[in-house]
Each structure stands twice: as structure tokens, then as C-alpha cells.
C-alpha positions in Angstrom: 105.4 71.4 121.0 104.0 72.7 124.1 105.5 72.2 127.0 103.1 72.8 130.8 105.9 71.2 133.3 104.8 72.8 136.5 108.0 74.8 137.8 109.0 74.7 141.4 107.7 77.2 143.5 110.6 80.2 143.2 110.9 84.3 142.4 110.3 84.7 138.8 113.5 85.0 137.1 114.3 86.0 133.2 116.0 82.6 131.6 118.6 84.1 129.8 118.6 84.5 126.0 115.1 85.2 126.3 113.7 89.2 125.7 110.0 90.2 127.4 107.6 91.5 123.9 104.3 92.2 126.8 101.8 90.6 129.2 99.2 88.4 128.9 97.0 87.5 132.0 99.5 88.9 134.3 102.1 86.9 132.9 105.5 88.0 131.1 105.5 86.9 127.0 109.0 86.0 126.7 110.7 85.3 122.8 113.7 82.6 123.1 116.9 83.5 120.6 116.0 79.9 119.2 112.5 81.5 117.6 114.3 83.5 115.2 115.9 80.4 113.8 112.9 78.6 113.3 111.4 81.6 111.9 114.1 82.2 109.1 113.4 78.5 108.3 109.6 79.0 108.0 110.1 81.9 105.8 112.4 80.1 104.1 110.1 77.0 103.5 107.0 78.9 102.9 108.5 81.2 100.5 108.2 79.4 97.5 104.8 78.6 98.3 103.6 82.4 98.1 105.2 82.9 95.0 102.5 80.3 94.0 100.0 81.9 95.9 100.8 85.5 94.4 103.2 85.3 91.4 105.8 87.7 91.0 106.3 88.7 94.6 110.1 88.2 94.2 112.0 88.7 97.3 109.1 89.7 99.0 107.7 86.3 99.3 110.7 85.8 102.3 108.8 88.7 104.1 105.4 86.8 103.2 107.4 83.6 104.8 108.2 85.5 107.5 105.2 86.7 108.3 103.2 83.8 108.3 105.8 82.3 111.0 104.9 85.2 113.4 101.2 84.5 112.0 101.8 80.9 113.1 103.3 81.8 116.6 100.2 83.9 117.5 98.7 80.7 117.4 101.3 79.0 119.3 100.8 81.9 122.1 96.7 81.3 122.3 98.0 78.1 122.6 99.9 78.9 125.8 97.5 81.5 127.1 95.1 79.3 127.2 97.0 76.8 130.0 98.1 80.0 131.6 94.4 81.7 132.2 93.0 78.2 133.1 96.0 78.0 135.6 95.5 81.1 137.1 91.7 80.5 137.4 92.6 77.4 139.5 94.8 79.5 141.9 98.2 78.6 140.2 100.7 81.8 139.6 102.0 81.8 135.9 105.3 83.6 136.1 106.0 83.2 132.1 105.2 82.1 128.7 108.0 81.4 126.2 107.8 81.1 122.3 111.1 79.1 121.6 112.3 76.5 118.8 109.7 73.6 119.8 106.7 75.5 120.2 105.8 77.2 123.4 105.9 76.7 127.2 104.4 78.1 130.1 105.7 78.2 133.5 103.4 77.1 135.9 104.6 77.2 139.7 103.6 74.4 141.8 102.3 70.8 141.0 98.3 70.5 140.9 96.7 69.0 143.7 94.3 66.9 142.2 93.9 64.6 138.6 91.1 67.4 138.0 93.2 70.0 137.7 95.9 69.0 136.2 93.2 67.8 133.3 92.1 71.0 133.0 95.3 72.9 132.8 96.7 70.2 130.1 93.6 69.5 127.8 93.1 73.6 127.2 95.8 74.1 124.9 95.6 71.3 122.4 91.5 72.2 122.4 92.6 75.7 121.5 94.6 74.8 118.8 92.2 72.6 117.5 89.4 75.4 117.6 91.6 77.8 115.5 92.6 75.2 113.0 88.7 74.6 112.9 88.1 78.2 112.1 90.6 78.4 109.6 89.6 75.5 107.9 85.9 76.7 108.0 87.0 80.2 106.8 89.2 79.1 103.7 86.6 78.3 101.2 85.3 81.9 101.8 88.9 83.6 101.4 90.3 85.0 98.7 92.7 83.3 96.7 96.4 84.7 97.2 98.8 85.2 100.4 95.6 85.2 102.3 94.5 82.6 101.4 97.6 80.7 101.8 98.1 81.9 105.3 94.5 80.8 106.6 94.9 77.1 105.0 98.2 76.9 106.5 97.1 78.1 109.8 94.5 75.7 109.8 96.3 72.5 109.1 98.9 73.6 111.1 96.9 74.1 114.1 94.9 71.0 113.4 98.2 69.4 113.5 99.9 71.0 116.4 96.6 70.3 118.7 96.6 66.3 117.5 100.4 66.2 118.4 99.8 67.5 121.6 97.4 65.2 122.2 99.6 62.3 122.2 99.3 60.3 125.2 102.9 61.0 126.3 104.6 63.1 128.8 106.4 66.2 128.3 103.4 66.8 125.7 100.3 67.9 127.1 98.7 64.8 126.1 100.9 62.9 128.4 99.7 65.6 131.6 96.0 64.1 130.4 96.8 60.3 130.5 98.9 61.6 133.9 95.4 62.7 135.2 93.5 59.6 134.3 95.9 56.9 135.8 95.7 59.6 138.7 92.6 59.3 138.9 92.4 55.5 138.7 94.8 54.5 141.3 95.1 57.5 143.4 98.9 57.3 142.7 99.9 60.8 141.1 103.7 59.2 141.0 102.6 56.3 139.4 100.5 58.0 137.0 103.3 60.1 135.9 105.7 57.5 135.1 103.1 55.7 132.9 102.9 58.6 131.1 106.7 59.0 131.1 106.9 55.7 129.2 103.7 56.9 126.9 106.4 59.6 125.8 109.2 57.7 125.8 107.2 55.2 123.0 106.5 58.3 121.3 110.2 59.3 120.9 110.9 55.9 119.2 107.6 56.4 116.9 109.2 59.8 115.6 112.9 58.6 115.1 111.0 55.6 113.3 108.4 57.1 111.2 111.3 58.9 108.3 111.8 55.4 107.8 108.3 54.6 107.4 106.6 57.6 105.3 107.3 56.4 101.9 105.4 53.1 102.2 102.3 55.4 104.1 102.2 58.7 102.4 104.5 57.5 99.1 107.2 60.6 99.7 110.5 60.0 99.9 112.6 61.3 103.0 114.8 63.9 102.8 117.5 64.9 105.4 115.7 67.8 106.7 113.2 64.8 107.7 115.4 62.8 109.6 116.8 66.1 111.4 114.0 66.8 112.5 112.5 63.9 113.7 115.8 63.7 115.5 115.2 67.1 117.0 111.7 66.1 118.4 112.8 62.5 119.8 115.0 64.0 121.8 112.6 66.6 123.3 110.3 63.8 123.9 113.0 61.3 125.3 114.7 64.2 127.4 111.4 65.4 129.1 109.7 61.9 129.6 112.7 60.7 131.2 112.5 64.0 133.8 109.8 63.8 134.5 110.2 59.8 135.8 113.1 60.5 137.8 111.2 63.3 139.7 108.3 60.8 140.3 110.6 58.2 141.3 111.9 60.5 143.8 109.1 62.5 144.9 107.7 58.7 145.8 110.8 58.2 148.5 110.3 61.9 149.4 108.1 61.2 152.3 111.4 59.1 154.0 112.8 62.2 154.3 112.0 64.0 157.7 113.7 66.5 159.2 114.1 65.5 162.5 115.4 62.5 161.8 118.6 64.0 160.1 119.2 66.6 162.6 122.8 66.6 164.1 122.8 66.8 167.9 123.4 70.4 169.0 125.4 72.1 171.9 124.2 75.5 172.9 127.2 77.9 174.1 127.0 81.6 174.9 128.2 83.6 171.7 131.2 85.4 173.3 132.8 82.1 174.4 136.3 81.4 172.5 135.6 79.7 169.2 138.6 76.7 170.4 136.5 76.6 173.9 133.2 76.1 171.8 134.8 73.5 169.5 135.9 71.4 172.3 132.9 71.5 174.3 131.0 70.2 171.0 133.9 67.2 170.4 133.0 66.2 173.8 129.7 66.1 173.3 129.7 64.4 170.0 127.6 67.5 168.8 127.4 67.8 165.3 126.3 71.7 165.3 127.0 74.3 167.6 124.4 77.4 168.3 124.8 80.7 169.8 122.2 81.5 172.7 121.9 84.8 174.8 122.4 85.0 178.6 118.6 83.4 179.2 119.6 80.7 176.7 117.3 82.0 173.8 118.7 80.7 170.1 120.6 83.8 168.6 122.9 81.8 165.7 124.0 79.1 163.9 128.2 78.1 163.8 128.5 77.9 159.9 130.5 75.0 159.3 132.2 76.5 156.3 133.1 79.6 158.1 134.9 77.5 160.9 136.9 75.1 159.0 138.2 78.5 157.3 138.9 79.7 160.7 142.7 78.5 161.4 143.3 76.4 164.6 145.9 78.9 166.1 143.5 81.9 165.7 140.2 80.2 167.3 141.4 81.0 170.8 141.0 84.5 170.5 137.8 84.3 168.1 135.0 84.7 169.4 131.7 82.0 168.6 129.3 84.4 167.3 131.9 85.4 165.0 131.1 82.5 163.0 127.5 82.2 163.7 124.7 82.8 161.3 122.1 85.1 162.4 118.8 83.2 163.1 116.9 84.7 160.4 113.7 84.2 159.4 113.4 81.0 157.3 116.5 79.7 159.2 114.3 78.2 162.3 112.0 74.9 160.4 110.0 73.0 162.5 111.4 69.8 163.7 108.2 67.2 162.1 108.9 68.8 158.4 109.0 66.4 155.8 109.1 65.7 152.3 108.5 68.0 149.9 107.4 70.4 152.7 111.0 69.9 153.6 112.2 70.6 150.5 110.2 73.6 149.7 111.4 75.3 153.3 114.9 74.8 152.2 114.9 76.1 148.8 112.5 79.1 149.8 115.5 80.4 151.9 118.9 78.5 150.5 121.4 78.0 153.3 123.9 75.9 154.7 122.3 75.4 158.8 118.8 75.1 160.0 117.6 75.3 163.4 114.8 72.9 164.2 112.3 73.2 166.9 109.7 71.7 168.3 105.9 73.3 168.3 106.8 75.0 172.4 109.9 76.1 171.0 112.5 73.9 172.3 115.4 72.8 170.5 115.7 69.7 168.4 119.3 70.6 166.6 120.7 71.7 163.4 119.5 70.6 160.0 122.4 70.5 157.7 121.6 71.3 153.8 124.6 68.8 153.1 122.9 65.7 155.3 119.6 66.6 153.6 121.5 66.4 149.7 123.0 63.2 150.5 119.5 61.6 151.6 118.0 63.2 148.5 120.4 61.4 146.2 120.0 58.2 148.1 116.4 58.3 148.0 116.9 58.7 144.5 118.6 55.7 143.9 
């Protein structure tokens, strides 16, 4: 399965049980542990298949196996390059593309900005893996019989399979990202848009689980276990990233309720070598929720941490200094005051911290932006 999600904006970062094998289009190939499971299983399964296809292989036809699951993950990673180049193309960074268990995925950072693109970026890789299933399929008539020939009809029914799956009109597959664009397009409504194709891959979760049951009265094969494992398997990747990617919609919709300046604390402004106790009291008085440092001309220096003064013990705040507790305003640590939404967001997780100073456009002072105020909105707007 192959999986587009676009990631949130953020340094690339190595997931761990992964291992880099190279590059393509500037981005890092990464291999999951979970491919080499999968892999033994192909080799597995397609072994006694080349022993048909070239008699008297012996143990070799597990290293035939073998090799026709890398064979078959090339594919997978055309697959994947494809979103990736088409991504980049539309000014999208690509920090990764992972072979793993399912299939493939390729990290994509940031959302598209219009139905068109996120088309564009989706409907690539099925069409990819329908063109080299097509190839294979036209080339196996001219093959030779044997492992070769066994490896090029595989690869094209397996392709021709794996771009038709994707195709399914249901998110996380790549179909659903196409019927995302389309509703998108219709009503203007990317949140909408993505919940319909939420429930297009929720229905598909129930139509694997279901179809073990099914395939003896369509196809006339008998389940086995390994049938109902896997459907299992695949239900659950289609329930667990349908259902994502509707509560991210869901929220992203109430996102725009959530401005800054409406959630800043009101802010006293003391000089940074004034008695920590001094400062405290001042701010009680005051009803100030956030206390900042300022120089002698009353220019913003720091930021009290919160944390760092409730650690601070009572008897010892007389003789500590403010600034001793105050976070240096570094860059990323001063938002503007009329930030909201996902621009909110964004700031915030570009540089993590506990305080924010907000200001107006001329510079003054609006008050402190706490990270803990802006959690508890975010889980209220999620409700």
C-alpha cells in the first residue's frame, strides 16, 4: 500500500528502525526492519513457484523468492518516486521515502494548497504502477520461459494489482487523496473533502475484513488463515489511517478559533534585576498571568518560565533575582499578536517552548502566549 500523508512541516529526522540504502531526487531511500519480514514471506511463497518455473533449483529457488521480492520493491520504489519528483516539481520538500511491510510511503512536508495539486501528487503513483504492470504484461509473451519468465508475469499482475488497489476511493490510499481532491474541488471545502474520503476508506476496511468470507462463492477458493491475517492486517491500516486523517480535518476546521491574541495572559513588565518575591507580588496584584524582563528603556529582554519559578522555593525568591528565571527572547520566541490557526500552530512547533511574547505590528506588547493555554484550546476545539 502506498501511503502520501503529507507530514508537518519539521527537520528531517531518521524514524528509527529504518537504515538509508541512497537517494533518489534529493530524497533519503529509507528500508523499515518490517521489509525483511515481508520479504522472507515472499521468498517463501514464491519459492515453490520457481521450482515450477525452473525444476531442480533446490534450495536456490528461496534465493529466486527472494529476489523477486527485491524485484517487486523496485517497483514499489518507482512507485514512490514518482509522488516524490511530482511533489518536488510542485515546490513541496520530500524529506524520505520508506519501503516498509505495507508497501511504501513518502514523506511529503506540508499540505497542498489547492485540489490540483494534491491530484497530481496522489494519481502519479497508482499510474506508475499501472504502466509497469502494462509493460510486464506486454513483455511476457516475448520472454523466455523459466525464472524470468516467472518474475516478469508476476511483476505484472502484481503491479496491475497494486496500482488498482491504490486506486480505491479511500483515504490513507492514494485513491482516497484523488476523491479528496474532487470533493475539494466541488465544494471548496478541503476539510470536508477529506472526511468524505475518510469514510470512502473506512468502507474499504469493512470490504477487506469481509471479502475472506466472500471469495469462495466469487473466485471458488477456499480461505485459508493466512487469508484472514491478512486481510486483518490491511483493515486495520485502512481503519487506522482513515480515521486520522478525520480527526485532523475535524480539527483543522475549528483551527481558525484559535487566535493568538485572544489566549494571551496579561503581562507585567519589571526590570530583570528586581527580587524574584518583589516580581511575583507585583504580578498577583496585577492579576498578570506572565511576567517579562525589560532593560532600563523598557525594551523586552525575557520571558519568567513558569516552570522554572514554581521550582524556585518561596524562602529563596527574595534574594533571586527575575532574570534568573527568565527565558532569553530568542528568535522564534516573539509571534505576532493576530496569529492564528494553523499559522499559530506552525510558529509554535517551528521553535517548541513553554512562553511566547506577542506583539503588535509597531512593536508593542500584547502579553505572553502560553504553550499550555494553546494545548488546552487545541483539545477543546477538538472535541
Amino acid at each position: 500500500m502506498a501511503d502520501t500523508q503529507p507530514r508537518p512541516s519539521r527537520p528531517p529526522s531518521r524514524p528509527p528502525g529504518t537504515f538509508k540504502i541512497g537517494t533518489i531526487a534529493g530524497s533519503d531511500v529509507l528500508v523499515s526492519s518490517s521489509w525483511f519480514l515481508i520479504a522472507g514471506l515472499i521468498a517463501i511463497m514464491v519459492a515453490p513457484v520457481a521450482e515450477i518455473a525452473q525444476p531442480g533449483l533446490g534450495p536456490w529457488k528461496y534465493v529466486a523468492g527472494l529476489a523477486f521480492a527485491v524485484i517487486l520493491y523496485l517497483s514499489v520504489l518507482l512507485h514512490e518516486a514518482s509522488h516524490a519528483i511530482v511533489a518536488r516539481r510542485l515546490g513541496f520538500p520530500v524529506s524520505s521515502i520508506t519501503l516498509h511491510f505495507l508497501g511504501g510511503m513518502t514523506a511529503i512536508e506540508g499540505e497542498s494548497r489547492t485540489p490540483r495539486q494534491e491530484f497530481l501528487i496522489a494519481v502519479v503513483g497508482p499510474l506508475t504502477s499501472l504502466a509497469v504492470g502494462a509493460v510486464a504484461f506486454v513483455l511476457r509473451p516475448v520472454t523466455p520461459d523459466g525464472l524470468l519468465g516467472m518474475a516478469v508475469g508476476g511483476l505484472a499482475g502484481a503491479n496491475l494489482l497494486v496500482g488498482f488497489l491504490n486506486l480505491v476511493p479511500g483515504l490513507p490510499l492514494d485513491g482516497g487523496r484523488v476523491l479528496k481532491s474532487l470533493v475539494w474541488r466541488l465544494t471548496g471545502d478541503v476539510h470536508r473533502a477529506t472526511i468524505v474520503a475518510g469514510w470512502g476508506g473506512r468502507l474499504a476496511a469493512v470490504a477487506v475484513l469481509l471479502w475472506p468470507l466472500i471469495q469462495e462463492a466469487l473466485l471458488g477458493t477456499r480461505p485459508e488463515i493466512v487469508d484472514f491475517v491478512l486481510a486483518a492486517v490491511v483493515a486495520a491500516f485502512l481503519l487506522s489511517g482513515s480515521t486520522a486523517a478525520m480527526s485532523a480535518a475535524r480539527i483543522r476546521r475549528r483551527l481558525p478559533h484559535l487566535v493568538a491574541r485572544e489566549l494571551a495572559r496579561r503581562t507585567l513588565a519589571v526590570p530583570g534585576d528586581l527580587p524574584l518575591a518583589e516580581a511575583v507580588r507585583r504580578a498577583r496584584d496585577a492579576e498578570a498571568g506572565g511576567i517579562l524582563t525589560v532593560t532600563s528603556s523598557g525594551v523586552p529582554v525575557g520571558i519568567v518560565s513558569e516552570a522554572a519559578l514554581e521550582a524556585t522555593p518561596e524562602d529563596r525568591r527574595p534574594w533571586v533575582a527575575t532574570s534568573t528565571v527568565a527565558r532569553t527572547l530568542d528568535p522564534g520566541l516573539q509571534l505576532p499578536a493576530d496569529l492564528s490557526g494553523e499559522d499559530l500552530v506552525t510558529a509554535i512547533t517551528r521553535t517548541p517552548a513553554p512562553e511566547y511574547l506577542l506583539v503588535e505590528p509597531d512593536g508593542v506588547v500584547v502579553g505572553v502566549l502560553s504553550t499550555a493555554d494553546v494545548d488546552r484550546a487545541f483539545r477543546q476545539a477538538a472535541r
